[in-house]
DRENRO-253682 format. One record per residue (C-alpha): z, x, y. Coordinates in steps of 0.25 Angstrom, whole numbers, padded with zeros to 4 digits, always signed. Example, Ala and Ser with C-alpha at 12.3 -4.5 7.8 and 13.67 -1.06 7.14 Angstrom:
// DRENRO-253682
+0031+0049-0018 +0029+0055-0004 
// end
This chain:
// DRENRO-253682
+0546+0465+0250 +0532+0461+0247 +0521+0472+0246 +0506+0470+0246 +0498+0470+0233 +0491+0483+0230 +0478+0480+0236 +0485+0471+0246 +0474+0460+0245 +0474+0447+0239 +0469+0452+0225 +0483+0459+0222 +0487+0445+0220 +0483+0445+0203 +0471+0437+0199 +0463+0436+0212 +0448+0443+0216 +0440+0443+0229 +0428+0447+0231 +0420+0447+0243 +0405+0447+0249 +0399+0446+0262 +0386+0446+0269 +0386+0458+0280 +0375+0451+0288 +0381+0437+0289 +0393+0444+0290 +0402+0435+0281 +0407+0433+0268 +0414+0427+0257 +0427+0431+0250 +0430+0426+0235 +0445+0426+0228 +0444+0425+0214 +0456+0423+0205 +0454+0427+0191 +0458+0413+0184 +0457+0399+0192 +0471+0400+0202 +0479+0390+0210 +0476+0389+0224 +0478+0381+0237 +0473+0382+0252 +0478+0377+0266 +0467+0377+0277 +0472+0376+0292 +0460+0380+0300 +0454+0371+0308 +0439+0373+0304 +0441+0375+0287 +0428+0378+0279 +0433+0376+0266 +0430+0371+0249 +0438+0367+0238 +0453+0365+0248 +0456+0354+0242 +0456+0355+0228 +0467+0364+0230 +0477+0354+0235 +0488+0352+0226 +0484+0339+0224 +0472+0341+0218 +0467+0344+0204 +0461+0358+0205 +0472+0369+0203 +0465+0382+0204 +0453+0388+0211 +0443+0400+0205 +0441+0408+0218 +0443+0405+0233 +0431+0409+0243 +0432+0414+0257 +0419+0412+0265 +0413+0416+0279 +0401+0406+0282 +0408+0393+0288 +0404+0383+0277 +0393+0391+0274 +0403+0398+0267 +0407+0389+0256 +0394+0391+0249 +0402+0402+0244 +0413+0395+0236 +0402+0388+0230 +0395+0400+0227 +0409+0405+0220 +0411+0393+0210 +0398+0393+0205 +0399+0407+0201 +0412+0406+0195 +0408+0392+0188 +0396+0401+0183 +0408+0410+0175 +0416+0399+0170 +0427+0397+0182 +0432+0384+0186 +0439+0370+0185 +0434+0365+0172 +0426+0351+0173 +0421+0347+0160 +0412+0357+0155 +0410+0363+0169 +0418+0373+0177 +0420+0370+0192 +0426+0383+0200 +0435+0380+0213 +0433+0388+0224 +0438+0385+0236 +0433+0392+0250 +0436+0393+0265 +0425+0399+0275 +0428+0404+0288 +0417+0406+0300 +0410+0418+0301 +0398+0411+0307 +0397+0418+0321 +0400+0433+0317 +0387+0439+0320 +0382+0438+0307 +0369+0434+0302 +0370+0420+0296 +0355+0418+0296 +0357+0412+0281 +0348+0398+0281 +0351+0391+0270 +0357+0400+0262 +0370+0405+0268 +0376+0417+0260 +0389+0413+0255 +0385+0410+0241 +0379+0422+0239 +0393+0428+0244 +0401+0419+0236 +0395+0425+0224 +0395+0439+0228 +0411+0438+0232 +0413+0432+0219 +0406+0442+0212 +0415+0454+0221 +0430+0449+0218 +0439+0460+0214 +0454+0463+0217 +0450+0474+0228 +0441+0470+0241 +0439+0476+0255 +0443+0468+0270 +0438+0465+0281 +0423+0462+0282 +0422+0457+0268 +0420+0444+0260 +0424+0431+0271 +0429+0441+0282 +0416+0449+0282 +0412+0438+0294 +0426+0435+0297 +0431+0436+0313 +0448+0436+0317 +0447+0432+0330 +0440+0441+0339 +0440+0451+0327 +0433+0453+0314 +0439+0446+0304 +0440+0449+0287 +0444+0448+0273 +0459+0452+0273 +0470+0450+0262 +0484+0457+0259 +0493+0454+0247 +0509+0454+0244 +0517+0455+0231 +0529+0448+0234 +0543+0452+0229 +0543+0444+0216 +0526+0451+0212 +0521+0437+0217 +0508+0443+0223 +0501+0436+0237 +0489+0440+0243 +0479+0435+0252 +0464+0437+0257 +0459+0432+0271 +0446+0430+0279 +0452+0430+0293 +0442+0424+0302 +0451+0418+0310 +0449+0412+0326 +0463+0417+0331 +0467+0432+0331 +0473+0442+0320 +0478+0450+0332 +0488+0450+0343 +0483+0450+0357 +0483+0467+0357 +0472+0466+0347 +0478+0473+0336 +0490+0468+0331 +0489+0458+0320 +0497+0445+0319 +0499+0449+0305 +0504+0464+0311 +0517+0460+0304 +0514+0458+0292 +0505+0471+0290 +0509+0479+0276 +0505+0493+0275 +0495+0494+0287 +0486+0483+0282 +0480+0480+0294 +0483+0493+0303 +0497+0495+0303 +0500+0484+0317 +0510+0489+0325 +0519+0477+0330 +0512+0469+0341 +0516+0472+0356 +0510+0458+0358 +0508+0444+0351 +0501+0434+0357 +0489+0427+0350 +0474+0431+0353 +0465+0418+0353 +0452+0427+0358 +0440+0418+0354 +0449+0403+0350 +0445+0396+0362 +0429+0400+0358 +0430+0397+0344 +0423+0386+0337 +0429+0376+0326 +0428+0383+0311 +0423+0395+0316 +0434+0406+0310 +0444+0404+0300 +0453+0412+0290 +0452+0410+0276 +0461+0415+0266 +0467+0417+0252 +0480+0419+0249 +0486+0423+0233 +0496+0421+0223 +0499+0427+0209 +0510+0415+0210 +0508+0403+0202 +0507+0392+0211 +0505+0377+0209 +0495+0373+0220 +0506+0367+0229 +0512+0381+0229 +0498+0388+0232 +0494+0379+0244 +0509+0381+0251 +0505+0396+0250 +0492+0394+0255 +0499+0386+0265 +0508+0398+0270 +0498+0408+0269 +0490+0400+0281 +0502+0405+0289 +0497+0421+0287 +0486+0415+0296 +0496+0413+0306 +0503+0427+0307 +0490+0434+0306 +0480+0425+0314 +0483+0418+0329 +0478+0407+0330 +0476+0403+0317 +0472+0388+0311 +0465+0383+0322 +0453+0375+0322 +0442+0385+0324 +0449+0391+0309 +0448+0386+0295 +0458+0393+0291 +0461+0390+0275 +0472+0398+0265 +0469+0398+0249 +0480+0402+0240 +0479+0405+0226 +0490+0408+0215 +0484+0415+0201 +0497+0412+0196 +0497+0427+0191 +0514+0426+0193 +0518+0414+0183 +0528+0406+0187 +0532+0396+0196 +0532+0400+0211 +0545+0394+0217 +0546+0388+0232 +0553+0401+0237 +0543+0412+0229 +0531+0403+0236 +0535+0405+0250 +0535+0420+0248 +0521+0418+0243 +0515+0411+0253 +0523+0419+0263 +0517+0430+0257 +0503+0424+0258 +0504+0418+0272 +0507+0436+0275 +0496+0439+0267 +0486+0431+0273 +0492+0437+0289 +0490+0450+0282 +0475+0448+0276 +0471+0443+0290 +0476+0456+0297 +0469+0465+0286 +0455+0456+0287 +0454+0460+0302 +0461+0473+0299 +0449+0476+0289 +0438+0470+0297 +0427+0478+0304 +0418+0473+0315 +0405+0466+0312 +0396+0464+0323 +0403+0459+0335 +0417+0457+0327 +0427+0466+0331 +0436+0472+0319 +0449+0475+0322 +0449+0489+0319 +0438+0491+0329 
// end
């Protein structure tokens, strides 16, 4: 059976960094995932209201096979200043698709709407995301907190705060999955008792508070009807050590959306952007076969249901914004 990784977060997965910064008085943040060498990757967007950079060059279609890092970014599209931020810094040490005599970094992003959370986004013409780029660059590590950090710092989950999460598993064959989420999402992580989980079933170890089985499921839509188009969204990252082609990577990112299913109701509507990246840092040589890939994205799309529970788990309340462990 799988287990989780040691520090069940998306860094058990061989080759990957995050690091994370945020801004306490705007209340938001940015999220960086750093692999060591360039890595395959992919994504699948289903939101609605997606705020995103660099999607389509991942399609397996298209010429650019690997990607330096991945940002995750409060802001709206302020946000994506970030990503920009990133890749100049990494040009600066050498990093990127090689053009010529130049280097050119590819850094895809997703942002999510933190823009009405209380905090102060009093920023004129010079919002603070490329300031938080650089600094989450400069913080990536294998170990990180969650909760009010990185892109969850100004994160909501319906009418709770909402966070970084991530979980990992090592599947029965060492192949190792992880994934790492900033859930901001319109619909609810919980049942209508307001404390069970969707995700409750798949909790290891008392991740997220040891949730006893539900005594009812039906689906909380508190706030939906009053939400505006773009204005949440959960963004997330899900890993590999596999070696996958890009056809391979963007099926995983594919399955991992359904993680956002078990853990989020309702998810993908119009008012989210909700986009899945998957990379692969190929750690595991070695053809991945149709069979071995359906555990790994099965294993992902769990992972992801997981890291949403935690992120609201971890949470505590800012301002008006409720945490869960109130």
């Amino acid at each position: 059976m799988p287990q989780t990784g040691p520090r069940n977060l998306i860094t058990d997965v061989p080759g990957l960094k995050v690091g994370n910064a945020a801004d306490a008085r705007a209340v938001t943040g940015v999220t960086v995932v750093l692999p060591d060498t360039a890595c395959m990757a992919a994504a699948d967007v289903r939101g609605g209201g997606p705020g995103t950079r660099e999607i389509q060059v991942m399609d397996p279609e298209n010429l650019v096979e690997h990607v330096d890092a991945i940002v995750l970014s409060g802001g709206s599209a302020f946000g994506l200043d970030a990503a920009g931020a990133v890749m100049n810094r990494l040009a600066h040490q050498g990093r990127g698709f090689a053009v010529g005599s130049h280097v050119v970094p590819i850094v895809p992003a997703a942002i999510l709407f933190d823009l009405m959370n209380g905090g102060a986004k009093d920023w004129g013409e010079e919002p603070p995301y490329r300031d938080l780029g650089r600094a989450a660059l400069d913080a990536v590590g294998v170990d990180f907190p969650l909760g009010n950090v990185g892109a969850g710092m100004g994160a909501t989950a319906g009418a709770l705060k909402g966070g970084l999460g991530s979980a990992s598993l090592i599947l029965d064959d060492g192949t190792t999955v992880g994934a790492l989420v900033a859930a901001n999402p319109t619909g609810s992580v919980v049942m209508d008792d307001g404390r069970t989980f969707w995700a409750w079933a798949l909790e290891r170890e008392g991740e997220f508070g040891g949730n006893p089985p539900p005594g009812r499921a039906s689906p909380d839509d508190t706030g939906v009807a009053m939400a505006l188009p773009g204005a949440n969204t959960t963004i997330a990252v899900v890993a590999t050590d596999a070696t996958l082609t890009k056809g391979q990577a963007k099926r995983v990112a594919m399955m991992a959306q359904d993680g956002l299913a078990r853990a989020i109701r309702p998810i993908h509507t119009p008012f989210d952007g909700d986009t899945v990246f998957a990379l692969a840092t190929a750690r595991r040589a070695g053809p991945v076969t149709p069979p071995a890939l359906s555990q790994i994205g099965s294993a992902a799309a769990d992972c992801v249901a997981r890291a949403v529970a935690r992120a609201v788990w971890s949470a505590t309340a800012v301002g008006q914004l409720q945490a869960y462990r109130r």
